[in-house]
Structure formats: C-alpha cells, structure tokens
C-alpha positions as CSV (number, residue, x, y, z in Angstrom):
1,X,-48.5,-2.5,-4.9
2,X,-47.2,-5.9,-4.9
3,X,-49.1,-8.6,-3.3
4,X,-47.7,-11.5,-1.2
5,X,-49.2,-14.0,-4.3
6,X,-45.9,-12.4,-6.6
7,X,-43.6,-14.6,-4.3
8,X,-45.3,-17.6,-4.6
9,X,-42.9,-19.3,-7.6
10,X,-40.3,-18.4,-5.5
11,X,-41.9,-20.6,-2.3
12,X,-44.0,-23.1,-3.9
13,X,-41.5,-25.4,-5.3
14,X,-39.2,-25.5,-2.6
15,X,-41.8,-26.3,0.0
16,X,-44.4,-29.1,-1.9
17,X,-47.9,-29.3,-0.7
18,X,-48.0,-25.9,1.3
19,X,-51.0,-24.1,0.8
20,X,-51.1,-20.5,-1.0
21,X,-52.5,-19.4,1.9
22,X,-49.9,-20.4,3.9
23,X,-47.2,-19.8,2.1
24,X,-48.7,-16.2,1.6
25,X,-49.0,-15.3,5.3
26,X,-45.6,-16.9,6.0
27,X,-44.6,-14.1,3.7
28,X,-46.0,-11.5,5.1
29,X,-44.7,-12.4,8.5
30,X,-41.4,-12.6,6.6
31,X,-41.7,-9.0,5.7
32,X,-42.9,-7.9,9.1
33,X,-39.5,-9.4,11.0
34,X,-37.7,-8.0,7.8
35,X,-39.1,-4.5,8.6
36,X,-38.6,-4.8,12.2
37,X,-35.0,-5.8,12.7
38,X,-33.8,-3.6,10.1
39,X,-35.3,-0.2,10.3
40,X,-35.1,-0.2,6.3
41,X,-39.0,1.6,6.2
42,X,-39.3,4.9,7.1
43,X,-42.0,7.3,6.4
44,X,-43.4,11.0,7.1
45,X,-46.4,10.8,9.0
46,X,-49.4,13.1,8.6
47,X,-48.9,16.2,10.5
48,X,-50.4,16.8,13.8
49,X,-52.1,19.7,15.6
50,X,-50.2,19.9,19.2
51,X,-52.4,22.3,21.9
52,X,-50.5,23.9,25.2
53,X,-49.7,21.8,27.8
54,X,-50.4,18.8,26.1
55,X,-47.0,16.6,26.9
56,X,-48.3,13.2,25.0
57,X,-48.4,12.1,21.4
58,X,-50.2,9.1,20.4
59,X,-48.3,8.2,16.8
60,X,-50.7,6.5,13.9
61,X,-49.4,5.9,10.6
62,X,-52.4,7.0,9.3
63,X,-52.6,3.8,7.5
64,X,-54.2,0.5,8.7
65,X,-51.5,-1.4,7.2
66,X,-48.5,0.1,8.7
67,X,-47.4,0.4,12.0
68,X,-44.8,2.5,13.9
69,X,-42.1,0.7,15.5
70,X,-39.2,3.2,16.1
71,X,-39.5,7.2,16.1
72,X,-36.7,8.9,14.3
73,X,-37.3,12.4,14.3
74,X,-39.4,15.0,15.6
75,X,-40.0,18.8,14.2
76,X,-42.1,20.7,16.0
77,X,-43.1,23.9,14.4
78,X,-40.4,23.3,11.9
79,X,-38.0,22.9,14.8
80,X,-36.0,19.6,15.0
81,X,-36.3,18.3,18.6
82,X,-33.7,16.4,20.1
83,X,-33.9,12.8,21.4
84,X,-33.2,11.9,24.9
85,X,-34.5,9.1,27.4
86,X,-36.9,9.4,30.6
87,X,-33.2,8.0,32.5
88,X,-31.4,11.0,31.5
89,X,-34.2,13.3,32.6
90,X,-34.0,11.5,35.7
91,X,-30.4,11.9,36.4
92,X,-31.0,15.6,35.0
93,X,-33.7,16.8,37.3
94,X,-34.9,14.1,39.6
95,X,-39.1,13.8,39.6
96,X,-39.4,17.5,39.1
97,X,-39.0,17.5,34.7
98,X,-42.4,16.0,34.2
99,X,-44.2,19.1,35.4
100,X,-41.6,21.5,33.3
101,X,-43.0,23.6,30.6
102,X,-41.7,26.3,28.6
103,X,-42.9,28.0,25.1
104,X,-41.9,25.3,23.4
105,X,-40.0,21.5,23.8
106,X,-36.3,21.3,22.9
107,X,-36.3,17.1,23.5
108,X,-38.7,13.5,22.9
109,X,-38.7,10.5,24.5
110,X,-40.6,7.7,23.9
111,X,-41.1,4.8,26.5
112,X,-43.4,2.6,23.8
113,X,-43.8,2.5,19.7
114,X,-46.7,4.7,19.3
115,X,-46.5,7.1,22.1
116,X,-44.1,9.6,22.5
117,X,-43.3,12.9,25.0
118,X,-42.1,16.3,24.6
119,X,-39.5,17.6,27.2
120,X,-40.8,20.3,28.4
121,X,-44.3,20.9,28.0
122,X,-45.4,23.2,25.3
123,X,-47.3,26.3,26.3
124,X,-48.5,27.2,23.4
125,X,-50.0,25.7,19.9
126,X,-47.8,24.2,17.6
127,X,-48.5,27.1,14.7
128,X,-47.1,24.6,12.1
129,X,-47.8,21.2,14.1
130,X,-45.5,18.3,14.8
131,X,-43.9,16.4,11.6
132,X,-42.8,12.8,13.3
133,X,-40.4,10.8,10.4
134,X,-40.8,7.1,12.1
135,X,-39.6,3.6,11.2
136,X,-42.6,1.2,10.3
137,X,-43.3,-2.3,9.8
138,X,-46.1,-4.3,8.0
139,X,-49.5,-5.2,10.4
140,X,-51.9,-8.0,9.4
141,X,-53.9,-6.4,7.6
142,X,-51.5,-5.8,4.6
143,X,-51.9,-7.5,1.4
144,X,-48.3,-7.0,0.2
145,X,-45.6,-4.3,0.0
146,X,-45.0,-1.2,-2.3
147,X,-42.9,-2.0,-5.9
148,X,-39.8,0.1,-5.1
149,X,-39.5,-2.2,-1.6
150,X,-40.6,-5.0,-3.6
151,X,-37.7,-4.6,-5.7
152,X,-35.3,-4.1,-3.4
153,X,-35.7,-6.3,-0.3
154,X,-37.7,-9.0,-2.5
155,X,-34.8,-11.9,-2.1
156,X,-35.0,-11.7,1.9
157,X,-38.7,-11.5,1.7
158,X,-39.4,-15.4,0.2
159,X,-35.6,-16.2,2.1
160,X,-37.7,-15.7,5.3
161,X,-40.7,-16.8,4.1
162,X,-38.8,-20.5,3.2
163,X,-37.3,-20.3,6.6
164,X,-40.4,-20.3,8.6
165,X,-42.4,-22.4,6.6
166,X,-39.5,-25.4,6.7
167,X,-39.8,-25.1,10.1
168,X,-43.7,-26.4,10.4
169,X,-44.0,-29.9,11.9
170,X,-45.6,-33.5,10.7
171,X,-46.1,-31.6,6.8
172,X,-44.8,-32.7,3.7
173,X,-42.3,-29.8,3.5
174,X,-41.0,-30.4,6.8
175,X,-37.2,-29.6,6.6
176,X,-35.3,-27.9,9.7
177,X,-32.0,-28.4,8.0
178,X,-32.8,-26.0,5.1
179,X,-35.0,-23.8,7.3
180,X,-31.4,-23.2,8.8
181,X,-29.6,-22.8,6.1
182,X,-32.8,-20.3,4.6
183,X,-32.8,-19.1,7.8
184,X,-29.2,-18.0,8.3
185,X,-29.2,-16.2,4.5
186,X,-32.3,-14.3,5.6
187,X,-30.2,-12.9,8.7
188,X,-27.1,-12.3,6.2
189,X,-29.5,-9.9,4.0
190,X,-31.1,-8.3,7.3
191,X,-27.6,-7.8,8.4
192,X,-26.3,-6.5,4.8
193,X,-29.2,-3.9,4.8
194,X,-29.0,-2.5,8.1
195,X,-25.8,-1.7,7.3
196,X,-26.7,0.2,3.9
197,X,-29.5,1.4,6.3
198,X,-26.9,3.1,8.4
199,X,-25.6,5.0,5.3
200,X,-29.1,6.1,4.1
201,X,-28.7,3.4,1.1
202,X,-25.7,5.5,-0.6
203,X,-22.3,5.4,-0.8
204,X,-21.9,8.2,2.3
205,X,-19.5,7.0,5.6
206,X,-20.4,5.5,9.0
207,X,-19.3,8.9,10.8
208,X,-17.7,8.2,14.4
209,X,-19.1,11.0,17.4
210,X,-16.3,12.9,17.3
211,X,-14.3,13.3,20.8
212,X,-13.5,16.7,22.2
213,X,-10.4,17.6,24.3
C-alpha cells in the first residue's frame, strides 16, 4: 500500500505553504475523480448467497475503503447474465416484467451504484451464488492506493492533486492559471487511460458491434 504522504514531493513545492494535510486529502480526492471517470479499477467482489424470489442485490465491496460505482458483470451460478435497462423491459413487457420469475435470471439492471436486479426472478437458490466483477473508486476512509495502481496512474494522481489545490482562494499557492494548465493534463491522462481501459490495458482492438444484413 501506498499512502497519500508518497506524493507529497511531487505537490509540496509547487504549491508553498499548503499543509500536509491538505495536500494529502487533495490527493485522495484526486484519486477518487481519477477512479471515477475512468473505470480503470475493477475488482471481483466476495461472492453472495442469492435465495428464491429474491429480485434485489445490495453490492458492498466488502471493503470500507472502496466503493462500487459501475457494475460490469454478473454470473450467477457460473452463468454470465446479460445487461439490460429497466427502459428496455419496459418497452419489452410493459409493468408486467417486475412480477416475472423463472428458474433462473438471464439479464441485470441496475438503477443506482450499489443496488442491482435480476430479470426475472430467481426461483430457486443460487447453488454457486452470484460473482459481481464491478468498477470501484476510493471512499474517505482510504489512506492511499495499492503499489501496482500506484505505479501506474501515479502522474495523474499529484496532476489532480496540483489542480485542485491551485484552485483554493486568498492562500499563498493560489494560482488558477496553472490549476488550468494542471487541470487540463490531468483530463489528457484520464482521457489516455480510458482508452487503454477500453482495450483491457493491452495491445487488443476497439472491436465495432458488427451489423447484420
């Protein structure tokens, strides 16, 4: 684990008089925006125990310092479910797909991070549970960021945290020209890794949804 305190000689000069402190929760918050525009987190949560006719499920990270922002994928009983929205259900099957069940779901929705539903209701136990892959972010209550993200991300992590702090009024450091100019090359690395992102950090091709005659 890497705490927020390893960014400081990359802050602390550029920004005179700022407070550890400060500068330290300006790089966490750095790391949560990070996170959360680019999807670049993902984990495996800790499998769940799904009983019939339960049609909700409340996602946890299972760790205080993480939370879920985006679900990716859901497997229930080893079975990968498919993602749809509560519109297209609509426009499927009008009010009537809340109350439809079956042995067990084929689709998920989810209407909010940390809550989503299974299309149609299961009737039975999930034998091997529900395996949910989700993309998480940083809460408060983190005291910095494992080494391998570290590593990777750690030049958009004190580019952020500049950014915001530049951007504080009637301090010493006070400088909304460079918080710009921080700013903009914090976006350029959010933008650069949602694109590697997209190709699962390798070398593999944006594949287009192929269009059938």
């Amino acid at each position: 684990m890497v705490n927020w305190s390893y960014w400081l000689p990359d802050v602390l000069p550029h920004v005179p008089g700022c407070a550890h402190a400060i500068a330290e929760h300006e790089l966490k918050r750095s790391a949560q925006e990070f996170f959360r525009q680019t999807f670049a987190w993902r984990k495996d949560l800790p499998l769940l125990a799904v009983l019939a006719n339960q049609a909700e499920i409340e996602v946890e990270t299972g760790d205080p310092s993480l939370e879920v922002i985006r679900v990716e994928s859901v497997h229930f009983d080893n079975d990968k479910l498919t993602p749809t929205t509560r519109e297209t259900l609509d426009k499927w099957y009008g009010d009537k797909w809340q109350a439809h069940s079956s042995g067990k779901p084929d689709n998920f929705f989810s209407d909010e991070p940390g809550l989503i539903r299974l299309y149609p209701i299961p009737l039975a136990n999930a034998l091997e549970g529900v395996l949910i892959n989700a993309s998480v972010t940083l809460t408060d209550d983190a005291t910095g960021l494992p080494d391998r993200l570290a590593r990777k991300f750690t030049e958009a992590i004190y580019l952020g945290a500049r950014a915001r702090l530049m951007l504080y009024k009637n301090v010493p450091f006070s400088d909304p020209a460079m918080a710009g100019v921080y700013g903009t090359a914090f976006q350029s690395l959010v933008d650069k890794f949602k694109t590697e992102k997209a190709r699962s950090f390798s070398n593999a091709r944006i594949q287009s949804k192929p269009n059938w005659c």
